[in-house]
Gaussian input, Z-matrix of N, CA and C with variables (Angstrom, degrees):
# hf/3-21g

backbone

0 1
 N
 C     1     B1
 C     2     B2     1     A1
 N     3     B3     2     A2     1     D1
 C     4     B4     3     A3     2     D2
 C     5     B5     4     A4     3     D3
 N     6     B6     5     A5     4     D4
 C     7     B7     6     A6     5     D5
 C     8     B8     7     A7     6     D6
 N     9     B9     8     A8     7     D7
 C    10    B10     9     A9     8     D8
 C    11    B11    10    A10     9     D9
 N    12    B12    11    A11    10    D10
 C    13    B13    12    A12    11    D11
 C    14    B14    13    A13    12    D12
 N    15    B15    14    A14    13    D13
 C    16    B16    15    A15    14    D14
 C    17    B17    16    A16    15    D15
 N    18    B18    17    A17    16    D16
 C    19    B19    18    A18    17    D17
 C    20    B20    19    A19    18    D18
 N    21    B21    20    A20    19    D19
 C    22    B22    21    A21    20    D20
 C    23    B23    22    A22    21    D21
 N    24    B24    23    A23    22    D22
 C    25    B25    24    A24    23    D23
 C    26    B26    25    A25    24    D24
 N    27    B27    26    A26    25    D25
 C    28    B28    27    A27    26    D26
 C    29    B29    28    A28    27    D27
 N    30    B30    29    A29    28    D28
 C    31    B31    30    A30    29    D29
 C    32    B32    31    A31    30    D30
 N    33    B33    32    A32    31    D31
 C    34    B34    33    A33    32    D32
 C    35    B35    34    A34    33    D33
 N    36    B36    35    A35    34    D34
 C    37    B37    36    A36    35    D35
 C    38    B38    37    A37    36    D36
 N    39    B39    38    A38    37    D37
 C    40    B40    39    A39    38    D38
 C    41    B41    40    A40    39    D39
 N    42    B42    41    A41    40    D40
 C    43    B43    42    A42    41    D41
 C    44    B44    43    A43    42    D42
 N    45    B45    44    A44    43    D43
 C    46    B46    45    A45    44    D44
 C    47    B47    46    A46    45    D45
 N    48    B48    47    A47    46    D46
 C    49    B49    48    A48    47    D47
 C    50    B50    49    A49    48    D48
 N    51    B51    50    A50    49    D49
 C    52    B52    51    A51    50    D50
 C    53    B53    52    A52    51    D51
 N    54    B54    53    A53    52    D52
 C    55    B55    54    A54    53    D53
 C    56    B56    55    A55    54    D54
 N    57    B57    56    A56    55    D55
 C    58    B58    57    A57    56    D56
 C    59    B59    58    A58    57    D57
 N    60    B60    59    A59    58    D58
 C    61    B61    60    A60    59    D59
 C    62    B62    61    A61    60    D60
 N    63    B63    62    A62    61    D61
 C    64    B64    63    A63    62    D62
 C    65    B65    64    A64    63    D63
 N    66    B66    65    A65    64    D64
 C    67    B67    66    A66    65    D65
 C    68    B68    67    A67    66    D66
 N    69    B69    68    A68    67    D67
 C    70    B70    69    A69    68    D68
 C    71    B71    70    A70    69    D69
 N    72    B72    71    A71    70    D70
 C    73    B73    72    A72    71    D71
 C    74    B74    73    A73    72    D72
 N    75    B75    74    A74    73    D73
 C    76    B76    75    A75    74    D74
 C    77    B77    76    A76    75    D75
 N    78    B78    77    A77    76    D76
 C    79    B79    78    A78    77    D77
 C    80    B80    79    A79    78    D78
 N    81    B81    80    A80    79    D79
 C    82    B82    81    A81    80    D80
 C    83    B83    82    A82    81    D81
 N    84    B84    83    A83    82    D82
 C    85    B85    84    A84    83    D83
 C    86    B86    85    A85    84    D84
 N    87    B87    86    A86    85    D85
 C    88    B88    87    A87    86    D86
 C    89    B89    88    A88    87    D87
 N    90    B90    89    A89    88    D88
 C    91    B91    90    A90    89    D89
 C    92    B92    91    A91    90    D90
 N    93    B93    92    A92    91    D91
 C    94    B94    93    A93    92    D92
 C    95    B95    94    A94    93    D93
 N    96    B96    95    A95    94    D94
 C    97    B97    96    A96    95    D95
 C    98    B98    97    A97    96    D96
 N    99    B99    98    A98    97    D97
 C   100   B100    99    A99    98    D98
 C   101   B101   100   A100    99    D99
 N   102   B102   101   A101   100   D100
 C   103   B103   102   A102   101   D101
 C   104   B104   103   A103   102   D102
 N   105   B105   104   A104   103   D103
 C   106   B106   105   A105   104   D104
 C   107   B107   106   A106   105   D105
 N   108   B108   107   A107   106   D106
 C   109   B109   108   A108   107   D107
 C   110   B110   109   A109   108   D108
 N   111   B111   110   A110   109   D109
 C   112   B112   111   A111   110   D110
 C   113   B113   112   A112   111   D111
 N   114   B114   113   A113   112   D112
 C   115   B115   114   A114   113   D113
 C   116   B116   115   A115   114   D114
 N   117   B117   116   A116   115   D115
 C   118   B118   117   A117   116   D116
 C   119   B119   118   A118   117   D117
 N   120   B120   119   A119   118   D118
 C   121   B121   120   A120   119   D119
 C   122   B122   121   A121   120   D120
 N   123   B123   122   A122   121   D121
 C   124   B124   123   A123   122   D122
 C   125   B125   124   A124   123   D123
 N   126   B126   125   A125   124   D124
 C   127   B127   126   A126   125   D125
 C   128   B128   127   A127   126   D126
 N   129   B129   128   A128   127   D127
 C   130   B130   129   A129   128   D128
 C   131   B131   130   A130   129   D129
 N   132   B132   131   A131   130   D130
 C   133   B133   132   A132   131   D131
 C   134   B134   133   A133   132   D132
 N   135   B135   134   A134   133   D133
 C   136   B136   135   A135   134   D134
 C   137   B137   136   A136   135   D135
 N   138   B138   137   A137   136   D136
 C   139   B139   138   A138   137   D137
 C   140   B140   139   A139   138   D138
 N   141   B141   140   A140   139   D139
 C   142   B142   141   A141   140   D140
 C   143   B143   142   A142   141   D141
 N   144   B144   143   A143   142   D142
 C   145   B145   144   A144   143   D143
 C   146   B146   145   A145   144   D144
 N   147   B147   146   A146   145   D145
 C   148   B148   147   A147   146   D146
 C   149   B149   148   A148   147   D147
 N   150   B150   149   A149   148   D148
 C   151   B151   150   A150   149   D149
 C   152   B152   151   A151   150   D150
 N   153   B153   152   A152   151   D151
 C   154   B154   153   A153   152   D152
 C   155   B155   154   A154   153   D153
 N   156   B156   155   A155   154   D154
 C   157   B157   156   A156   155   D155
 C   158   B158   157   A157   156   D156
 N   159   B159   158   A158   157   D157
 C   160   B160   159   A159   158   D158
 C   161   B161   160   A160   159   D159
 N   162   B162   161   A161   160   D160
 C   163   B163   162   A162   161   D161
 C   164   B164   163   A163   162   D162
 N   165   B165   164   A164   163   D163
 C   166   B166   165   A165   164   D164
 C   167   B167   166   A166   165   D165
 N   168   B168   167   A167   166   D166
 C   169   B169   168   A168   167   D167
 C   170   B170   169   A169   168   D168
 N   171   B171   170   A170   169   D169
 C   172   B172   171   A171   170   D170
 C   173   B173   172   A172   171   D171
 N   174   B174   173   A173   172   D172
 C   175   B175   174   A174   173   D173
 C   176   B176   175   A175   174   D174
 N   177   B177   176   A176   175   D175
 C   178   B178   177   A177   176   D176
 C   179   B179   178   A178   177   D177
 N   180   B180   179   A179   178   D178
 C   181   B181   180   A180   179   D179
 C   182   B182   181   A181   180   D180
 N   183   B183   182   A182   181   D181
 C   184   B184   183   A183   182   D182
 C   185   B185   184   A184   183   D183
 N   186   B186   185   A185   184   D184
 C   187   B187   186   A186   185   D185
 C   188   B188   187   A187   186   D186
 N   189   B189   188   A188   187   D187
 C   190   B190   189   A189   188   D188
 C   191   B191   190   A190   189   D189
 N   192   B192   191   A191   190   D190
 C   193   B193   192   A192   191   D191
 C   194   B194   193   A193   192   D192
 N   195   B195   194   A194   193   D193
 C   196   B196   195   A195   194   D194
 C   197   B197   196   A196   195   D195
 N   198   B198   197   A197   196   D196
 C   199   B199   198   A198   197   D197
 C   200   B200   199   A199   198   D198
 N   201   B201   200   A200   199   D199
 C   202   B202   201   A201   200   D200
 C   203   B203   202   A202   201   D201
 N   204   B204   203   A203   202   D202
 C   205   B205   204   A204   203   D203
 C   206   B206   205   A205   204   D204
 N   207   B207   206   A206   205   D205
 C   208   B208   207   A207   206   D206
 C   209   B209   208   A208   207   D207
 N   210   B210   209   A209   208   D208
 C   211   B211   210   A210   209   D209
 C   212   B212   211   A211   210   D210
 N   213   B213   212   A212   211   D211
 C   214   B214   213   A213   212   D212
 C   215   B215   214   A214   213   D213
 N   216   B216   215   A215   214   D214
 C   217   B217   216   A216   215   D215
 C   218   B218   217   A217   216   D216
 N   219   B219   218   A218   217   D217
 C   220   B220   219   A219   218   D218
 C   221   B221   220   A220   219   D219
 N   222   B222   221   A221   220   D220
 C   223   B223   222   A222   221   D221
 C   224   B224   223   A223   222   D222
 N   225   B225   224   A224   223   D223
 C   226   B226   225   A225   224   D224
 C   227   B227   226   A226   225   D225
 N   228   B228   227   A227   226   D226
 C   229   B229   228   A228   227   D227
 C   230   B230   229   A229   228   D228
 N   231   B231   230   A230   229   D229
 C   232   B232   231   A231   230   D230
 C   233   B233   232   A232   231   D231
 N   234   B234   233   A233   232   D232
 C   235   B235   234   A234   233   D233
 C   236   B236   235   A235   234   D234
 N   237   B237   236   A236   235   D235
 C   238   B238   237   A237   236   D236
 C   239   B239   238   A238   237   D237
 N   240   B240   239   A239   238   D238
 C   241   B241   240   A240   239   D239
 C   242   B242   241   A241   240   D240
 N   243   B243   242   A242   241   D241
 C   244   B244   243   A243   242   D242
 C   245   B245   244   A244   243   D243
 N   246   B246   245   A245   244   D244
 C   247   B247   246   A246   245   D245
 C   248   B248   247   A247   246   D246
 N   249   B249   248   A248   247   D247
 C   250   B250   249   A249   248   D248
 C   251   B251   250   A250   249   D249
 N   252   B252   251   A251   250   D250
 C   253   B253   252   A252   251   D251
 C   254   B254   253   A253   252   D252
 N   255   B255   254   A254   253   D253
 C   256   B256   255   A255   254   D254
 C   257   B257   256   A256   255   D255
 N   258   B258   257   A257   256   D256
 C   259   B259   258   A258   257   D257
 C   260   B260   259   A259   258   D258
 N   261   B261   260   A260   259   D259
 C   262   B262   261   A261   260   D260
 C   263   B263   262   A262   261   D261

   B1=1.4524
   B2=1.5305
   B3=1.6716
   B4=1.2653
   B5=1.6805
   B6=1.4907
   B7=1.6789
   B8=1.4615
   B9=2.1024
   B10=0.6639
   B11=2.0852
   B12=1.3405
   B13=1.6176
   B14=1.5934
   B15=1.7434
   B16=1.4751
   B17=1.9090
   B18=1.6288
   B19=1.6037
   B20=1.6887
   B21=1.2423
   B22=1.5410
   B23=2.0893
   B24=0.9230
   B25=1.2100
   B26=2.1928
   B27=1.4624
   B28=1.2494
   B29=1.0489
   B30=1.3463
   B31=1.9616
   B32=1.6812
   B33=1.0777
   B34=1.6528
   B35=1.4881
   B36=1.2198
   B37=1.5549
   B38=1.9323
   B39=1.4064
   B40=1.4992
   B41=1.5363
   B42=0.8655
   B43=1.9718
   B44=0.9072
   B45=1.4891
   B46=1.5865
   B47=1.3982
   B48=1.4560
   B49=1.1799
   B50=1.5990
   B51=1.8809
   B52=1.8733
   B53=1.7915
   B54=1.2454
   B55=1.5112
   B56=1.2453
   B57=1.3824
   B58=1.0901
   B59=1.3028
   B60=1.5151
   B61=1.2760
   B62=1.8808
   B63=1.6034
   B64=1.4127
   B65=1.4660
   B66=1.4452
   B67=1.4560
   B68=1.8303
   B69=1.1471
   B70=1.4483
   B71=1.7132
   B72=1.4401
   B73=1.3573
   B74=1.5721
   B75=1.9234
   B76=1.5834
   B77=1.3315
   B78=1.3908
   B79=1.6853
   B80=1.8045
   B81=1.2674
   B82=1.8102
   B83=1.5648
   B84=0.9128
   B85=1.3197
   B86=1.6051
   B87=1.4995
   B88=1.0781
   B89=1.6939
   B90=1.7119
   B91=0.8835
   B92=1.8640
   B93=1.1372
   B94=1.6595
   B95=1.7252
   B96=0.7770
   B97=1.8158
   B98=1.9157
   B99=0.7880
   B100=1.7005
   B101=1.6275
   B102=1.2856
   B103=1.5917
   B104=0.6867
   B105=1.5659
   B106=1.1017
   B107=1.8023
   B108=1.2848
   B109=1.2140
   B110=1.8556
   B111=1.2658
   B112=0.9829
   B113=2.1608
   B114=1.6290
   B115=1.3329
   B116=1.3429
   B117=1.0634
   B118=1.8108
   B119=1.4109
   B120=1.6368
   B121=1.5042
   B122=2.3026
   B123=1.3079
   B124=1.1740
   B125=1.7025
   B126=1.4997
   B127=1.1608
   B128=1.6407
   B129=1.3264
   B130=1.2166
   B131=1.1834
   B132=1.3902
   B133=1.4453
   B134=1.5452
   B135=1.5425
   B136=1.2821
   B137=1.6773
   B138=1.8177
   B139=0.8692
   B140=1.8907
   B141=1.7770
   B142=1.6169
   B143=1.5986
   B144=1.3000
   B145=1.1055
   B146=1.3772
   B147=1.1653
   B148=1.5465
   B149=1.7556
   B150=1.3509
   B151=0.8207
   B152=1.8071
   B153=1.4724
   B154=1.4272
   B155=1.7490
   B156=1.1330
   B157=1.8446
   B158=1.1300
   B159=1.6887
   B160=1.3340
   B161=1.1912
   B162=1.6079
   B163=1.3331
   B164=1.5290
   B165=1.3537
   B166=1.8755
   B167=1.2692
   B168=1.7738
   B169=1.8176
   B170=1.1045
   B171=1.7867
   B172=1.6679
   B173=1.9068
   B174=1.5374
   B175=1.3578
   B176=1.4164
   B177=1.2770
   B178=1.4742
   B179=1.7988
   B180=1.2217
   B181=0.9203
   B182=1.4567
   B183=1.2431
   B184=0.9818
   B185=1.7254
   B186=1.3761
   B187=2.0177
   B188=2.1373
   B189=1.1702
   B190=1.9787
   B191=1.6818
   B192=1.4874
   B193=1.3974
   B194=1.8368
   B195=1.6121
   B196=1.6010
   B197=1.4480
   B198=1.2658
   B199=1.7544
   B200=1.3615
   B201=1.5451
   B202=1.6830
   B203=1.2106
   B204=1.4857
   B205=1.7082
   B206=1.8110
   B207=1.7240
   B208=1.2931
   B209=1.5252
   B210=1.8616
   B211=1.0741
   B212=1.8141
   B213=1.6324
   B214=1.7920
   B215=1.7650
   B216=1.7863
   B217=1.7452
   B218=1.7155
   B219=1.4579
   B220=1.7586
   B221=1.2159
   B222=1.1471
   B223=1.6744
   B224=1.2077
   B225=1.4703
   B226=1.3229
   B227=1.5915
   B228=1.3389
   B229=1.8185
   B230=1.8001
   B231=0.8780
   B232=1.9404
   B233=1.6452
   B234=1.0882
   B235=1.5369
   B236=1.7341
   B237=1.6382
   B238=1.6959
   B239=1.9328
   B240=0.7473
   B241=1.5655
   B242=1.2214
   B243=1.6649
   B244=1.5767
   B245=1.2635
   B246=1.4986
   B247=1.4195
   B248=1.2346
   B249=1.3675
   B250=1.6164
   B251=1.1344
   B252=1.5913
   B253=1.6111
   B254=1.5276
   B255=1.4166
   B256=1.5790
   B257=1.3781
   B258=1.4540
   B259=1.6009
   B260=1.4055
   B261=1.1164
   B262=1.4320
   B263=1.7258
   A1=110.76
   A2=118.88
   A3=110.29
   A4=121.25
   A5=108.02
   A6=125.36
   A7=112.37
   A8=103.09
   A9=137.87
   A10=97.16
   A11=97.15
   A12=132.47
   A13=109.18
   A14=81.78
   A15=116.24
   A16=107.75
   A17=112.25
   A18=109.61
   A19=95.72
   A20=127.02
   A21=133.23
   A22=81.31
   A23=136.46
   A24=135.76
   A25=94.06
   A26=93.50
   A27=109.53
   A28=118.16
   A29=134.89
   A30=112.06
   A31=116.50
   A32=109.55
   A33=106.32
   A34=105.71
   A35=101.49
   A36=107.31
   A37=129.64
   A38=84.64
   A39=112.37
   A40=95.49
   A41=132.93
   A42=129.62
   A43=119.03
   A44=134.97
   A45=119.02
   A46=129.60
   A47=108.66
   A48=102.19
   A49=136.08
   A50=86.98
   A51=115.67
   A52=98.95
   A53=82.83
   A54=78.13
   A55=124.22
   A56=146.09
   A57=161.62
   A58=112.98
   A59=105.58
   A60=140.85
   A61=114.70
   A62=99.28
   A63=109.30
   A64=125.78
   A65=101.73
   A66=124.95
   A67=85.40
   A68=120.21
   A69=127.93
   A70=132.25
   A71=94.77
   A72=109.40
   A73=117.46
   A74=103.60
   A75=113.83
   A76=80.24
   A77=127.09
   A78=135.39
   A79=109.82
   A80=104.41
   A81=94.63
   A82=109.69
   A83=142.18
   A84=156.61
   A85=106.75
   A86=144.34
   A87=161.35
   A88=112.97
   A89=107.76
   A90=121.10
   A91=132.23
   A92=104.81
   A93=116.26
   A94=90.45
   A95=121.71
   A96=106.83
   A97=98.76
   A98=117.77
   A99=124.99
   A100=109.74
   A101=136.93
   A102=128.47
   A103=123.15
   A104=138.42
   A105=125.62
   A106=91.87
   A107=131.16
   A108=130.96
   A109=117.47
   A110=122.46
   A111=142.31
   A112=99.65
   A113=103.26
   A114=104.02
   A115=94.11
   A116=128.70
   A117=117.22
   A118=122.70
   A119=76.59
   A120=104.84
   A121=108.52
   A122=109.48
   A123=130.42
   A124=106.41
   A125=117.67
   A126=130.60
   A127=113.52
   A128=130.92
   A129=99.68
   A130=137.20
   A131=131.14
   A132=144.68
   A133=114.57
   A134=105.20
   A135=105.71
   A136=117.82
   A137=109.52
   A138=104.25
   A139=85.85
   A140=108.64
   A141=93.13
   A142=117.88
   A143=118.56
   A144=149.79
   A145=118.30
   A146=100.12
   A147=121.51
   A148=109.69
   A149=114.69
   A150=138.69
   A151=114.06
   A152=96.85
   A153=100.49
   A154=101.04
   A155=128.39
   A156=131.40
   A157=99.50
   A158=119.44
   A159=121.38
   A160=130.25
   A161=105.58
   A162=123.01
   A163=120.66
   A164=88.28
   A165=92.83
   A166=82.72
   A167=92.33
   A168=109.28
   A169=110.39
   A170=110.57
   A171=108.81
   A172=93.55
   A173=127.72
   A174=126.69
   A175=133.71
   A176=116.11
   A177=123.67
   A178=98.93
   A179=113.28
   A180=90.59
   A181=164.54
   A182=138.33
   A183=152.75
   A184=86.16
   A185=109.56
   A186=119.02
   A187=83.89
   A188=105.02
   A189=90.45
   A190=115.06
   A191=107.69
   A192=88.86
   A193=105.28
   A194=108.47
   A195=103.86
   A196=139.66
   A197=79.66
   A198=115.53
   A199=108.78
   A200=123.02
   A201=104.75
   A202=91.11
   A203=153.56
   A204=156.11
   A205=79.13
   A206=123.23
   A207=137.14
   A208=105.98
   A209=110.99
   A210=118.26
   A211=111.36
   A212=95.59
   A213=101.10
   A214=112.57
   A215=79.91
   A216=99.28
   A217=118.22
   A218=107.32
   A219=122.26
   A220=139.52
   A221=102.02
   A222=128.45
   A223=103.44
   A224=136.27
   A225=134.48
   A226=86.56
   A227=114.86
   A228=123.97
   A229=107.20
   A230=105.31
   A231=126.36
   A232=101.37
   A233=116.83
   A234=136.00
   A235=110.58
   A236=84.57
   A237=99.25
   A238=96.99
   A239=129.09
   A240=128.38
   A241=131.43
   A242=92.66
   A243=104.39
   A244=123.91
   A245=131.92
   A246=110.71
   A247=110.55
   A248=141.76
   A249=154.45
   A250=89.69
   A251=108.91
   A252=141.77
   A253=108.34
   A254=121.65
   A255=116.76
   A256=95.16
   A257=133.06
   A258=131.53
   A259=105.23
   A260=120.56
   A261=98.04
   A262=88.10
   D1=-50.38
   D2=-176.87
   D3=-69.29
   D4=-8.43
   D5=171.80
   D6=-44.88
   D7=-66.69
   D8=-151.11
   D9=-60.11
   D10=-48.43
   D11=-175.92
   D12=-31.82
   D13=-80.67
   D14=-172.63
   D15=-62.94
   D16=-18.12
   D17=-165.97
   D18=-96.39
   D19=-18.83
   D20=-159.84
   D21=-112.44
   D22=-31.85
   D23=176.07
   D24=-47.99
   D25=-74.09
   D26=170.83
   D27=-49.14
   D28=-66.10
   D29=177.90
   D30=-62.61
   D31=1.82
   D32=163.11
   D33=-80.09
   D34=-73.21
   D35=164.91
   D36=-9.87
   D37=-59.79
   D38=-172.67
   D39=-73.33
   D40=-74.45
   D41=167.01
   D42=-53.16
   D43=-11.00
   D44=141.35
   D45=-62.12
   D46=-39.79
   D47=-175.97
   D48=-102.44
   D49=13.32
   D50=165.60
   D51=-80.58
   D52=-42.35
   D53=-175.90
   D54=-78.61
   D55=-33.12
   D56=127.60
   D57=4.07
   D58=-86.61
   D59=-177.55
   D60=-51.93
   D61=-34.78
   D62=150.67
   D63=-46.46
   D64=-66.72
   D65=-155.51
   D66=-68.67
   D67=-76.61
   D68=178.15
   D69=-12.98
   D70=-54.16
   D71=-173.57
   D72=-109.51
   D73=24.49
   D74=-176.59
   D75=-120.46
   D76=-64.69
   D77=-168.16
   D78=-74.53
   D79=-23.36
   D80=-155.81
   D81=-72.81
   D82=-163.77
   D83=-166.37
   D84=-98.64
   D85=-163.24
   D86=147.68
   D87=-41.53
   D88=-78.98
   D89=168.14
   D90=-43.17
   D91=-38.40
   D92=-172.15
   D93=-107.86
   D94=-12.19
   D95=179.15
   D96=-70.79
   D97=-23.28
   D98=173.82
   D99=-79.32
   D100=-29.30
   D101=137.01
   D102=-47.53
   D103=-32.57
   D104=-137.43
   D105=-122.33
   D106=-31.07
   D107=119.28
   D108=-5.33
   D109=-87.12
   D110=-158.54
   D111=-59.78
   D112=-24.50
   D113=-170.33
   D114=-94.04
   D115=-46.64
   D116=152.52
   D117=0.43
   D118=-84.08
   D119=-168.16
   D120=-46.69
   D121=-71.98
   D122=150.01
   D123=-4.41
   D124=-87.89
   D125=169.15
   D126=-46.32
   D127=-64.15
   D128=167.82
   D129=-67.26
   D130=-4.73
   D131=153.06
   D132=-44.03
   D133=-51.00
   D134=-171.73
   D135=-97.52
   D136=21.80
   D137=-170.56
   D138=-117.57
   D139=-9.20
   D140=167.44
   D141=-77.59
   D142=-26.29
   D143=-168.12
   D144=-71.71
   D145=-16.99
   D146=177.14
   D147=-96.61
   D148=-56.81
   D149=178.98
   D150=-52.75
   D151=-52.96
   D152=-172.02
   D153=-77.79
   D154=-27.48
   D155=166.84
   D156=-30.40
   D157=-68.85
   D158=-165.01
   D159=-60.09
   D160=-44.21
   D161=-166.44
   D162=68.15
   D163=19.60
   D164=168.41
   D165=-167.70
   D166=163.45
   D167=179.61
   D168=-107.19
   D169=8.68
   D170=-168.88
   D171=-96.77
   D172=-15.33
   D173=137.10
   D174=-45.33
   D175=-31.41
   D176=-173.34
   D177=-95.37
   D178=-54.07
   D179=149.34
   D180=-63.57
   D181=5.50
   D182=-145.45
   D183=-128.57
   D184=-47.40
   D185=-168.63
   D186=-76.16
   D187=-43.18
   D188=-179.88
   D189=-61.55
   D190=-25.69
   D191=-171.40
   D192=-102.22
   D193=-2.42
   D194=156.27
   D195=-67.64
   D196=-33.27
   D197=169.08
   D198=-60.36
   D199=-61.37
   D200=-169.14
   D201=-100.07
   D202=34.38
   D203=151.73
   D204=-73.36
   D205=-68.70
   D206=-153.47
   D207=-44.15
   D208=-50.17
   D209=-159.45
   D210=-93.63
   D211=-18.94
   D212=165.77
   D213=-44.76
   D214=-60.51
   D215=-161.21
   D216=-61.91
   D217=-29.32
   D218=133.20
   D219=-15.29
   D220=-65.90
   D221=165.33
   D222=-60.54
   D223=-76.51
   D224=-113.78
   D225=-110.07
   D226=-20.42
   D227=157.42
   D228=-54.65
   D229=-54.22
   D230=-170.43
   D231=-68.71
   D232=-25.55
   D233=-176.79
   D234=-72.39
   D235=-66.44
   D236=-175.83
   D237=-65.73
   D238=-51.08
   D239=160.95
   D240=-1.91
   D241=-81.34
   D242=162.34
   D243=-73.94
   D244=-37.22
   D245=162.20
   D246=-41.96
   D247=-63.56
   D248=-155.13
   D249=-32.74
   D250=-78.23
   D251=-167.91
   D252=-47.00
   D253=-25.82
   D254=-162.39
   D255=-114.24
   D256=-10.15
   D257=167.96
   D258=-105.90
   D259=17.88
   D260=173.36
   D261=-117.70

């Protein structure tokens, strides 16, 4: 259980900071395009690191598609919310 925890902890992690590190070092300035570099870098680190734990990608995969099921059902919770909140 705590595998499962600690490995989906990490591909959140790891897609924050692809994405981040995307957004950062396409949009950022001079100065911050070198973070945003560095969140790249970071993120694909922790996306070998992930990968090599398992020793298969059919683990990594399986923790990526729990992960954005986790962060859908997030949303679409946060969704029903504000409708609630904005019709009542």
């Amino acid at each position: 259980m705590m595998d499962i925890v600690i490995s989906m902890g990490l591909t959140g992690a790891m897609l924050a900071m692809l994405g981040m590190g995307l957004l950062i070092s396409y949009y950022g300035s001079s100065k911050t395009r070198n973070v945003g570099l560095l969140f790249l870098v970071v993120g694909i680190g922790l996306a070998y690191y992930i990968t090599s734990i398992d020793d298969s990608l059919i683990h990594f995969g399986n923790h990526f598609i729990a992960f954005l099921g986790g962060m859908l059902g997030g949303i679409i919770g946060i969704i029903i919310f504000l409708v609630a909140i904005i019709k009542s």
